[in-house]
C-alpha positions as CSV (number, residue, x, y, z in Angstrom):
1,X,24.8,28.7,17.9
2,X,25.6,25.9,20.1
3,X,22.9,26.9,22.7
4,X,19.8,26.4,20.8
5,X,17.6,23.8,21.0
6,X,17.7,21.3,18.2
7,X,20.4,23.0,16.1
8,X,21.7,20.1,15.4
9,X,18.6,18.2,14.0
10,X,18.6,18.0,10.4
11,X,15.8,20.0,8.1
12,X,12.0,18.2,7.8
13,X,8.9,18.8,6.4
14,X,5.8,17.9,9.2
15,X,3.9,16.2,6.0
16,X,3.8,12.4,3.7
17,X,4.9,12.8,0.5
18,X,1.6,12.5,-1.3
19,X,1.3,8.9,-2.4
20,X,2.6,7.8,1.5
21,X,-1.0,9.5,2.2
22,X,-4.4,8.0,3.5
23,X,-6.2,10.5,1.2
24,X,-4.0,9.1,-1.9
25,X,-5.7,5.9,-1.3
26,X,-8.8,6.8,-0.7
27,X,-8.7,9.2,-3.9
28,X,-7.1,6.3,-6.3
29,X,-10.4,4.3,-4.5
30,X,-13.1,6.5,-5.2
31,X,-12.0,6.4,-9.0
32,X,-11.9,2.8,-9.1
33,X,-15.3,2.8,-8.0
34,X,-16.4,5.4,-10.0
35,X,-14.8,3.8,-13.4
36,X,-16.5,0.4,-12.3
37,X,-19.8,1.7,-12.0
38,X,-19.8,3.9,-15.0
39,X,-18.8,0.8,-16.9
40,X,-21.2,-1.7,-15.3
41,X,-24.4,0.6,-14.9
42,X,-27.2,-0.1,-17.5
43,X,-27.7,3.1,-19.6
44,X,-30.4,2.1,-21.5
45,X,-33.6,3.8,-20.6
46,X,-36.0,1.0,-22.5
47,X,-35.1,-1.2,-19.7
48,X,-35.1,0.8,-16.5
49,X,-31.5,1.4,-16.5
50,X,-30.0,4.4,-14.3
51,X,-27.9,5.8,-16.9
52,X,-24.6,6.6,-15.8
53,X,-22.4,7.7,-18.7
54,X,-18.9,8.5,-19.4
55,X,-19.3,12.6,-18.6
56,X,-20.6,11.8,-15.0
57,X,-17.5,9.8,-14.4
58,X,-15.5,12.3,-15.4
59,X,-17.3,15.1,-13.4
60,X,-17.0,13.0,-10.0
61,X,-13.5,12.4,-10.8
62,X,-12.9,15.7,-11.2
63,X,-14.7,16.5,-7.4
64,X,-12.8,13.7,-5.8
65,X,-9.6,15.2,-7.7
66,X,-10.6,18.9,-6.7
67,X,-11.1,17.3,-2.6
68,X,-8.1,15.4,-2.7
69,X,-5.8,18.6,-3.9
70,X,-8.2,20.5,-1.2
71,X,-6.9,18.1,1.4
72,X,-3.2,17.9,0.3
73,X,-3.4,21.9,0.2
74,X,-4.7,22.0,4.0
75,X,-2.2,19.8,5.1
76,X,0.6,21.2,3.6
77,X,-0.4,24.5,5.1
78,X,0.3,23.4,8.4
79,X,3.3,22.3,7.7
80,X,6.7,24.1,9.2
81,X,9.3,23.4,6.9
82,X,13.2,25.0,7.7
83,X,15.1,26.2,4.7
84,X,19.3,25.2,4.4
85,X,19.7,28.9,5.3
86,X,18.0,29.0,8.9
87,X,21.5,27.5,10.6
């Protein structure tokens, strides 16, 4: 149909690919930071040290990774996307 409005305009999503996101690089952040403090925090307990091992990296990379999906989910929900079919 000639008569509707934007029949002409070619199919797009409303969202970023992923790694075009400002979540991306706050997520690819917050695992930098997490790695660099795991590495750099004194474990031992003789000397004070707030241990901060390997498994509690893991675990807050997993949360930030859980969030991040969270956030990609949400804003892909919005998102109107036409199908080849919908001419």
């Amino acid at each position: 149909m000639a008569g509707r409005l934007g029949a002409d305009r070619p199919a797009a999503t409303e969202t970023k690919p992923a790694f075009k996101t400002t979540e991306f690089f706050v997520f690819l952040a917050g695992v930098v930071a997490i790695v660099i403090t795991a590495l750099t925090v004194d474990g031992d307990a003789s000397t004070g040290g707030d241990p901060f091992n390997a498994e509690q990296a893991l675990r807050y990379i997993t949360f930030l990774a859980i969030g991040y999906m969270i956030s990609r989910g949400l804003a892909k929900a919005g998102a109107r996307q036409r199908s080849a079919d919908d001419h």
